[in-house]
C-alpha positions as CSV (number, residue, x, y, z in Angstrom):
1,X,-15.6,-28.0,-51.5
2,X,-18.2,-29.1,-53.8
3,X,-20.5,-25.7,-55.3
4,X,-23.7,-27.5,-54.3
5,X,-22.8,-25.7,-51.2
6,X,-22.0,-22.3,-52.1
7,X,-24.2,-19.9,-50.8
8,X,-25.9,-21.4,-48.1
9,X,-26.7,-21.5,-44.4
10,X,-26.6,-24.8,-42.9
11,X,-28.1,-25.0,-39.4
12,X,-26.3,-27.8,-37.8
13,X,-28.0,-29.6,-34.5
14,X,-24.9,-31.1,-32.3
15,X,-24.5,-32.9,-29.3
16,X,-25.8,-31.8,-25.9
17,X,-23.1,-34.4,-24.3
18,X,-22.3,-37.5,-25.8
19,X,-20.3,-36.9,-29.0
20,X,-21.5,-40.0,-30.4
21,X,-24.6,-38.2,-31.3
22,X,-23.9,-36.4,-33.9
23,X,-24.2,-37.5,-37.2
24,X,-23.0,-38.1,-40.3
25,X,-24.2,-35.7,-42.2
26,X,-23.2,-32.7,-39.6
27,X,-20.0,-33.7,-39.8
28,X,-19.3,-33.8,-43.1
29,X,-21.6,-30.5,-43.8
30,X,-19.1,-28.9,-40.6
31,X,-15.7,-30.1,-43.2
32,X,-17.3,-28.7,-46.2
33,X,-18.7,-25.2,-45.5
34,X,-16.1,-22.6,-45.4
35,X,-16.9,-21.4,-42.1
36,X,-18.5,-22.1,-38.9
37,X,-20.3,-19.8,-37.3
38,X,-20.0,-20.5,-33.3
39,X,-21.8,-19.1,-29.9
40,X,-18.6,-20.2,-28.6
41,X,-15.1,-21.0,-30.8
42,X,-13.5,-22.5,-27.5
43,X,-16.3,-24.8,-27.1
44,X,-17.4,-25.5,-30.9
45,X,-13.4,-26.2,-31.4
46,X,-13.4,-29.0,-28.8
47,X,-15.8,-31.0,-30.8
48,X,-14.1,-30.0,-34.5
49,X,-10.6,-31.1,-33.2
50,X,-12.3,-34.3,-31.8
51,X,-13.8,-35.0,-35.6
52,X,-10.5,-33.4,-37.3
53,X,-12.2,-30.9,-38.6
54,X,-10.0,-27.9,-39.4
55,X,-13.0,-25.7,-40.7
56,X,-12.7,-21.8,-39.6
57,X,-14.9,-20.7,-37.1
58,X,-16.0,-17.1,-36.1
59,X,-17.8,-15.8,-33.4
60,X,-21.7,-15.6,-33.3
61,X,-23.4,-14.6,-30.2
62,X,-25.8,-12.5,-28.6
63,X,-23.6,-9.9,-28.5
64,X,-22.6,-9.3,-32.0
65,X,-25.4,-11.3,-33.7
66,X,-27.1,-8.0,-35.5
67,X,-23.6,-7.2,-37.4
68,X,-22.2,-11.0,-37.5
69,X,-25.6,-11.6,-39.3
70,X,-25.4,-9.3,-42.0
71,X,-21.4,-9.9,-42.6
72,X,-22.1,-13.6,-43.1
73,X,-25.0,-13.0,-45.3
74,X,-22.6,-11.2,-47.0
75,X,-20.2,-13.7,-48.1
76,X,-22.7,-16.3,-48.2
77,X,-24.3,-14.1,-51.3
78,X,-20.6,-13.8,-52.4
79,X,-20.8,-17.3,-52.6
80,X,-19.6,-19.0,-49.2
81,X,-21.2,-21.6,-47.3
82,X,-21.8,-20.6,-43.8
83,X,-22.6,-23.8,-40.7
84,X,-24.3,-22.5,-37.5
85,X,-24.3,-23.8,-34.0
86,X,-24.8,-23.7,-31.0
87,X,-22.7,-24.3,-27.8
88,X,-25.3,-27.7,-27.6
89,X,-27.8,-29.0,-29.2
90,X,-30.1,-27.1,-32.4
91,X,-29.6,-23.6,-33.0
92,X,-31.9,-21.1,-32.2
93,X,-34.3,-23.7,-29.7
94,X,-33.4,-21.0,-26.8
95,X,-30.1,-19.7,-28.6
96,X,-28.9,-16.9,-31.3
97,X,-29.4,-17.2,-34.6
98,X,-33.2,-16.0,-35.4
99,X,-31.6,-13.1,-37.0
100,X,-29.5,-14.2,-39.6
101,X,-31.8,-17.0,-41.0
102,X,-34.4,-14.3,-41.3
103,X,-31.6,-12.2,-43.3
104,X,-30.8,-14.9,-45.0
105,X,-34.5,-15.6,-46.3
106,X,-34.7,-11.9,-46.7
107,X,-31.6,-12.2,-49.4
108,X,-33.0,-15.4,-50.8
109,X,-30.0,-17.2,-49.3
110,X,-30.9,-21.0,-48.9
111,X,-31.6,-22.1,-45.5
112,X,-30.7,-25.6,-44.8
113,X,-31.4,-27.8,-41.4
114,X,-29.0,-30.7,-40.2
115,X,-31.4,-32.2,-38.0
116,X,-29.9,-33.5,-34.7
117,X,-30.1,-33.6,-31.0
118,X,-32.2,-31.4,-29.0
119,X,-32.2,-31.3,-25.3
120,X,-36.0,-30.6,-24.9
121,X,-37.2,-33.6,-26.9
122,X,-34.5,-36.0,-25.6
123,X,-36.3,-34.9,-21.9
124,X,-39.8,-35.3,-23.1
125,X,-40.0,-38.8,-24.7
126,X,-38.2,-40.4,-21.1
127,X,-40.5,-37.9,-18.9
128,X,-42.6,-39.9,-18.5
129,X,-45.7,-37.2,-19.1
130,X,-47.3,-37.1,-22.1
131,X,-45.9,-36.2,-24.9
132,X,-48.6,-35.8,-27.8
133,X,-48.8,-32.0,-27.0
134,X,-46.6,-30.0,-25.4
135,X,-45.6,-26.0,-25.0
136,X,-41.8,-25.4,-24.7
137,X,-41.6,-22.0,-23.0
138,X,-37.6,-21.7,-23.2
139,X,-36.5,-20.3,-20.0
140,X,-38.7,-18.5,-17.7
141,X,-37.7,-15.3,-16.2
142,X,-34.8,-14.6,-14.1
143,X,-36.4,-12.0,-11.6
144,X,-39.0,-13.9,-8.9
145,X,-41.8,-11.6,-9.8
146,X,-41.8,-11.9,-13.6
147,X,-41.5,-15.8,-13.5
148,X,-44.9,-15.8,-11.1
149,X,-46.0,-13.5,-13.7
150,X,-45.4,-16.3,-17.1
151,X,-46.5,-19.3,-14.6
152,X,-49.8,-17.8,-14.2
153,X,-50.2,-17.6,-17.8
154,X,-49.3,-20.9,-18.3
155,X,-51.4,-22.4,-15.7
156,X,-54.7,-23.1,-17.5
157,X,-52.3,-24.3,-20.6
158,X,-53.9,-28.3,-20.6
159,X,-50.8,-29.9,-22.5
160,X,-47.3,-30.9,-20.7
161,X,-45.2,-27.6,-20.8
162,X,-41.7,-27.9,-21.1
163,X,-38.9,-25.4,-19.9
164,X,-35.2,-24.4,-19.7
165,X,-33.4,-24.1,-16.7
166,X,-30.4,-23.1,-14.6
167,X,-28.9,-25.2,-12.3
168,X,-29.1,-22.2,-9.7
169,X,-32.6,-20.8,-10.5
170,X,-34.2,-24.8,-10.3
171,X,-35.1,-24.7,-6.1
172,X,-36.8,-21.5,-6.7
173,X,-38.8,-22.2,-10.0
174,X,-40.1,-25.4,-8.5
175,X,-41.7,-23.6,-5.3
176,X,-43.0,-21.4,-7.8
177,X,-44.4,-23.8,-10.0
178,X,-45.9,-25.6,-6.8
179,X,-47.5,-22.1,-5.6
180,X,-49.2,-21.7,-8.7
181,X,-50.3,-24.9,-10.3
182,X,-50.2,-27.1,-7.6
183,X,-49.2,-30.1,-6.6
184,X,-48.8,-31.6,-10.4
185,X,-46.5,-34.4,-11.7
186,X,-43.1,-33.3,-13.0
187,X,-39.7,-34.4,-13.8
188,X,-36.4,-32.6,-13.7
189,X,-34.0,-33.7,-16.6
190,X,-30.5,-32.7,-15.4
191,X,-26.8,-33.8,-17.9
192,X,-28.7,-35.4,-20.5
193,X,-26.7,-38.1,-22.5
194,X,-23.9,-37.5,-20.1
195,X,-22.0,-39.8,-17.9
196,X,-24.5,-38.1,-14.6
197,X,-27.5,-38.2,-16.6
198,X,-30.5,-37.4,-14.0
199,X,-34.6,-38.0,-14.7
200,X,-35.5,-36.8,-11.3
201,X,-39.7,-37.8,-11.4
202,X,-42.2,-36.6,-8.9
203,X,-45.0,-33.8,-7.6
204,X,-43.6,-30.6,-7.5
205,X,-44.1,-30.5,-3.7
206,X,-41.4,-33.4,-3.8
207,X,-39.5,-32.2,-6.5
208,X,-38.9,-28.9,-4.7
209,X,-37.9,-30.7,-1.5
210,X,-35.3,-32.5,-3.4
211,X,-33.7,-29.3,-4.8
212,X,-33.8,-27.0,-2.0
213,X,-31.1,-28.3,-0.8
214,X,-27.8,-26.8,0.5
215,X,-26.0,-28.2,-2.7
216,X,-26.9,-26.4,-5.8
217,X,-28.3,-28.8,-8.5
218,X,-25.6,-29.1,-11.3
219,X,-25.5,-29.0,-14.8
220,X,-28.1,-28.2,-17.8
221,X,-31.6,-29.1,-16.7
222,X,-34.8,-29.1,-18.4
223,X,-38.0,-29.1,-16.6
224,X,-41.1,-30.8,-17.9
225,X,-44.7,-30.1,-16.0
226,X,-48.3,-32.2,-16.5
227,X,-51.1,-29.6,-18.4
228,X,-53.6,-29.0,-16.3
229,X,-56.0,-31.5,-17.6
230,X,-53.5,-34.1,-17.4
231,X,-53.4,-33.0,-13.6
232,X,-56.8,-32.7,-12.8
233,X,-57.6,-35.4,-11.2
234,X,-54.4,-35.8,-8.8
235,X,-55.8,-32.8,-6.6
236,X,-59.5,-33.5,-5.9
237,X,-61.3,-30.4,-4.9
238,X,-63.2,-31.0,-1.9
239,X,-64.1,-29.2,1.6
240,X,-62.0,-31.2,3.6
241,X,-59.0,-30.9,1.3
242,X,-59.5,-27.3,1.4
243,X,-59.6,-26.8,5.1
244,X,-56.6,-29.4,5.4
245,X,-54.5,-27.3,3.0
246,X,-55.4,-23.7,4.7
247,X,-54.8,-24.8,7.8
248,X,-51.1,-26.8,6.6
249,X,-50.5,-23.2,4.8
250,X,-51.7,-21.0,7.9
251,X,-49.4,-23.1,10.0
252,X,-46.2,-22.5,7.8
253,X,-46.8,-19.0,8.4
254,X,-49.2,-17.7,6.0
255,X,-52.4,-15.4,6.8
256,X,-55.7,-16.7,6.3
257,X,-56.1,-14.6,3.0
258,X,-53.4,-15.9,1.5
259,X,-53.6,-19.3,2.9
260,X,-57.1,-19.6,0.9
261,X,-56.1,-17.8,-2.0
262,X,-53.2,-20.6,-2.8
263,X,-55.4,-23.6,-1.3
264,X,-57.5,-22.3,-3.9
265,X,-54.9,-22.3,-6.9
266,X,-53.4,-25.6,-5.7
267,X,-57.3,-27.1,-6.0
268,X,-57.8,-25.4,-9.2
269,X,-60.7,-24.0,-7.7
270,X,-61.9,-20.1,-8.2
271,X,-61.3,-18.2,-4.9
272,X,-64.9,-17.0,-4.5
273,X,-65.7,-21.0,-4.6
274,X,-63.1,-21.8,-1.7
275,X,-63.9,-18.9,0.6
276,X,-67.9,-20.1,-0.1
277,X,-66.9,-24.1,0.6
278,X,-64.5,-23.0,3.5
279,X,-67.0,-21.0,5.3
280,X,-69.8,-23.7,5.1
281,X,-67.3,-26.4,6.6
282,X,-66.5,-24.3,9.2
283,X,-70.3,-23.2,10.0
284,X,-70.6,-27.3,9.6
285,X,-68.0,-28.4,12.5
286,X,-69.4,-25.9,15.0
287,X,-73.0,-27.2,14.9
């Protein structure tokens, strides 16, 4: 190994499906480091053995990452090279490793990228949306309550937001999506670079028809939404609209509070504004 490498972390981006993605440089940085540090040995060994790469691998996950951190620091100020990946894709984009590259910077250890694929990016650029500015929120919370929570943050955010998300959580963070920003363009981007590769494109109303399914969506999906300003203009705020969409809500069950106060959100209107316009076109059809 030459000692250009000694004492360094090498954060190495590889594949999120298609092995042909990685590159040259990972590769040879993954035969020349002494070892690799893995969120998964069973799966990082699958794509060494493909390469014939005999390298060592240890564990690093969320589990152990505190202790693994400081051990590899450790030999990487002995002198070692360390290589760090993920299961897919660039370490640390929603994935361990935050810890020891800020240990590593803490010991002056040098902290080297290996650029690569990225599952986020590879989504945004065939979206479809655009892609000039965007927020990646990683994944959004598991419990119902908490994601409502985030989405409502997010929802006056004007640029494309981007997001992680499991194949069994997609049906119910598209209905929430659609509760609280509307009716806005999206796309669901499901086995990227893989031989079932999916850009599923569409409002989130028909979006969340798509995946609500009896069959559970499959696979790694990431989920890309239009800002609000990119939106805008797709739901025109209007009397009529409003009445329409209270009484479409009120009919699937809603009550009329409720029915107004998500007409409203899906409108991007302020309640006290709907409940004014919605009494005035009522007061209007019974002259």
């Amino acid at each position: 190994m030459p000692r250009s490498m000694s004492g360094t972390l090498y954060l190495v981006a590889t594949p999120i499906g298609n092995l042909e993605d990685i590159s040259q440089r990972a590769l040879r940085t993954l035969r020349e480091v002494d070892v690799v540090a893995c969120e998964d040995t069973r799966r990082t060994r699958v794509l060494l053995n493909h390469f014939g790469i005999k390298t060592k691998t240890v564990s690093y996950h969320e589990h152990n990452e505190r202790s693994r951190a400081e051990q590899l620091c450790d030999d990487m100020q002995a002198g070692k090279s360390v290589a760090l990946v993920s299961d897919a894709g660039t370490p640390l984009i929603s994935d361990p490793g935050f810890r020891i590259v800020q240990a590593a910077i803490a010991r002056e250890i040098a902290v080297v990228p290996i650029p690569g694929p990225t599952a986020l990016v590879a989504a945004l650029v065939a979206s479809g949306l655009s892609s000039d500015e965007f927020l990646f929120a990683g994944f959004l919370p598991a419990r119902a309550n908490a994601r409502h929570a985030k989405l409502e943050e997010l929802r006056a955010v004007p640029v494309t937001l981007v997001f992680y998300e499991a194949p069994h959580r997609i049906a119910a963070t598209l209905k929430a999506a659609l509760e609280v920003f509307g009716d806005r363009s999206a796309v669901v981007a499901r086995e990227l670079t893989k031989l079932h590769e999916e850009m599923a494109r569409g409002g989130l109303s028909e979006l969340s028809k798509r995946f609500s399914g009896d069959t559970p969506a499959r696979g790694e999906i990431v989920l890309i939404i239009s800002g609000t300003d990119e939106s805008a203009g797709e739901a025109q705020a209007s009397p009529t609209n409003l009445v329409e969409r209270v009484i479409e809500l009120e009919s699937g069950g809603l009550d009329a509070k409720s029915a107004l106060k998500q007409a409203a959100r899906e409108l991007g209107m302020k309640r006290a504004e709907a409940y004014r316009l919605l009494v005035a076109q009522k007061n209007r059809r019974s002259k």
